[in-house]
C-alpha positions in Angstrom: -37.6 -48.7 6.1 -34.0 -48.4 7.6 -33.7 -49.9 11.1 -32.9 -46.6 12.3 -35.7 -44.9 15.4 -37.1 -41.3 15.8 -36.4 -38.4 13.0 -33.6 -41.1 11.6 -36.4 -43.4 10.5 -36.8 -43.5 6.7 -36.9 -45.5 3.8 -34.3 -47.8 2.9 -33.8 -46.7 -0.6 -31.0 -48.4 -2.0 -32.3 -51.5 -0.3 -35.5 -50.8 -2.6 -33.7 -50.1 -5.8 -32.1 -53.9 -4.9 -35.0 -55.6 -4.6 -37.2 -54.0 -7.1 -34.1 -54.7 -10.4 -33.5 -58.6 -9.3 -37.3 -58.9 -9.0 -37.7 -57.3 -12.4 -35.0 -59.6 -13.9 -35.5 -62.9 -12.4 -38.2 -64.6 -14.8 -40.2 -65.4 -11.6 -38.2 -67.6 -9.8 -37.9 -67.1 -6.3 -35.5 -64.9 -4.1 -35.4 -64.7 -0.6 -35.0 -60.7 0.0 -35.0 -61.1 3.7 -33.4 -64.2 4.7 -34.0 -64.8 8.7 -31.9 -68.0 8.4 -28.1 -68.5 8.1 -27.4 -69.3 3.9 -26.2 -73.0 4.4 -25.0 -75.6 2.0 -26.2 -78.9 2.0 -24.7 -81.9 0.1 -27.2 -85.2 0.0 -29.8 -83.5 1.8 -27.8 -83.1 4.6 -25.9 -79.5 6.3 -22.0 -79.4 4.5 -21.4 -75.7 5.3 -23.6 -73.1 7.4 -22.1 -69.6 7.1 -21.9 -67.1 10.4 -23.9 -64.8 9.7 -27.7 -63.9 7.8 -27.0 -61.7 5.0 -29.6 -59.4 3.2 -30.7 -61.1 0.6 -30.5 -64.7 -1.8 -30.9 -66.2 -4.9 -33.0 -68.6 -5.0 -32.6 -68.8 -1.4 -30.3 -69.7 1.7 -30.3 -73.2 1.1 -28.0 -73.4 -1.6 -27.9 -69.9 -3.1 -26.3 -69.4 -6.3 -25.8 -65.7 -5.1 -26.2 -64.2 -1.6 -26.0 -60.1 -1.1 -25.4 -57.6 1.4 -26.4 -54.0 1.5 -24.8 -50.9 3.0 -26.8 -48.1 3.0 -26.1 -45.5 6.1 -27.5 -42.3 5.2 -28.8 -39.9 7.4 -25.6 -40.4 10.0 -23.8 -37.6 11.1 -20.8 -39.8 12.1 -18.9 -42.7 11.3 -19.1 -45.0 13.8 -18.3 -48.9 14.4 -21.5 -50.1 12.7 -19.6 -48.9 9.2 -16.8 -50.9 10.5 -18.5 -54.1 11.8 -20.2 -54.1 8.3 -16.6 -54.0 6.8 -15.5 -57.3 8.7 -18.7 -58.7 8.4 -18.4 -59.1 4.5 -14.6 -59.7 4.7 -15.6 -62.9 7.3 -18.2 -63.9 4.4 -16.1 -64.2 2.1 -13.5 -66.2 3.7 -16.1 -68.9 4.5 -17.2 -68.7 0.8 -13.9 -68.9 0.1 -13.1 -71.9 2.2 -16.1 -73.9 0.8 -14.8 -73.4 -3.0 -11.2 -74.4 -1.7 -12.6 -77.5 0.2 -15.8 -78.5 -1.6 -15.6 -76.8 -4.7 -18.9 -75.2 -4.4 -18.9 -71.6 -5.5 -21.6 -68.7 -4.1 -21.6 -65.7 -5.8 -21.2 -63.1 -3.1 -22.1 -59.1 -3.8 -22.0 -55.6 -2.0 -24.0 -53.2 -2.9 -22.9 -49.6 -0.7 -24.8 -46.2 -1.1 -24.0 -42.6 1.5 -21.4 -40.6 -0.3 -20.8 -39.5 3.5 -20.1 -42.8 5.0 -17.7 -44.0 2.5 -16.0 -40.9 0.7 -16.1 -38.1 3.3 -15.5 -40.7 6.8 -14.7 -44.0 5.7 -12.0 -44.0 3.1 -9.9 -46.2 4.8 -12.9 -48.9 4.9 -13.9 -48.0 1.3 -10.2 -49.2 0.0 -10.7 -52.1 2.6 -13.5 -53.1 0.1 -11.0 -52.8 -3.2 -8.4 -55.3 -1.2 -11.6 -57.7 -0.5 -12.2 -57.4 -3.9 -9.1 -57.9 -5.6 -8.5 -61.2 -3.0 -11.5 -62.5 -4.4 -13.9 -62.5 -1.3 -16.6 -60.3 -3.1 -17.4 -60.6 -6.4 -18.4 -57.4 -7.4 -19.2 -54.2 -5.9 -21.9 -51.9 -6.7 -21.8 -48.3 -5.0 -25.0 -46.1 -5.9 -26.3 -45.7 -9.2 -24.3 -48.5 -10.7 -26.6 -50.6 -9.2 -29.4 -49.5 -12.1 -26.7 -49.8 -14.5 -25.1 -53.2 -13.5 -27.7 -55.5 -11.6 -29.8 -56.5 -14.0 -26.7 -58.4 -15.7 -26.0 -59.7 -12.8 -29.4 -60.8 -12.4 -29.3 -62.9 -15.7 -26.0 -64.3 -14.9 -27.2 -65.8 -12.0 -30.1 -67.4 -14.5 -28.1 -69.4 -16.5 -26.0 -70.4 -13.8 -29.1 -71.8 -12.0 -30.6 -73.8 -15.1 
């Protein structure tokens, strides 16, 4: 279910579609869909980065994911709002601490967004939804599924991560 309360309360469908294709794909190896920890990279056993915020989901895990996600899914608002925005600057912050730990450690994390409410992002949130292309194109999301692409496109993704992991 979403997080929202009262007649707003309902289920959390994109999250679902997410969950159910990389748990379809992943050969039964394990993934952290709801990680309650901040992802962190250790070197030698011991903490090298910790990043600054949880994020919604991780392959294999937080502890030195191969691939970390995060979901945006605001349907059933009736106006856009400064959660849609926080969200924005959330992943933007993300990826500049990915970013940083390639440029200073050489250790890369795969870092996704998956986005769903036609609303949110087309009809109130263009601005924020070409924020996304620039994060893109700078390099501090890797890809970005919006909506059905997520059928389409996630299972690849799902294997990719495979063979990077063996």
């Amino acid at each position: 279910m979403n997080k929202q309360k009262g007649e707003k309360k309902a289920p959390a469908y994109l999250t679902g579609m997410v969950n159910m294709l990389i748990e379809a794909n992943c050969n039964g190896l394990p993934v952290d869909y709801d990680p309650r920890e901040l992802t962190t990279v250790t070197q030698n056993g011991a903490p090298l980065r910790t990043l600054s915020r949880r994020v919604d989901g991780a392959f294999p895990s937080p502890i030195n994911p191969i691939a970390i996600w995060e979901i945006k899914e605001y349907y059933y608002t009736t106006t856009f709002g400064s959660r849609v925005a926080d969200g924005v600057y959330e992943t933007l912050l993300d990826g500049m601490e990915i970013e940083e730990l390639d440029l200073s450690e050489n250790i890369q994390v795969l870092h996704y967004l998956f986005l769903d409410a036609r609303f949110t992002w087309w009809d109130c949130g263009k601005s924020y939804l070409c924020r996304i292309v620039d994060m893109v194109q700078m390099g501090y999301v890797d890809e970005v599924l919006v909506g059905r692409e997520v059928i389409s496109r996630l299972p690849d993704l799902v294997r990719s991560w495979l063979k990077r992991g063996s």
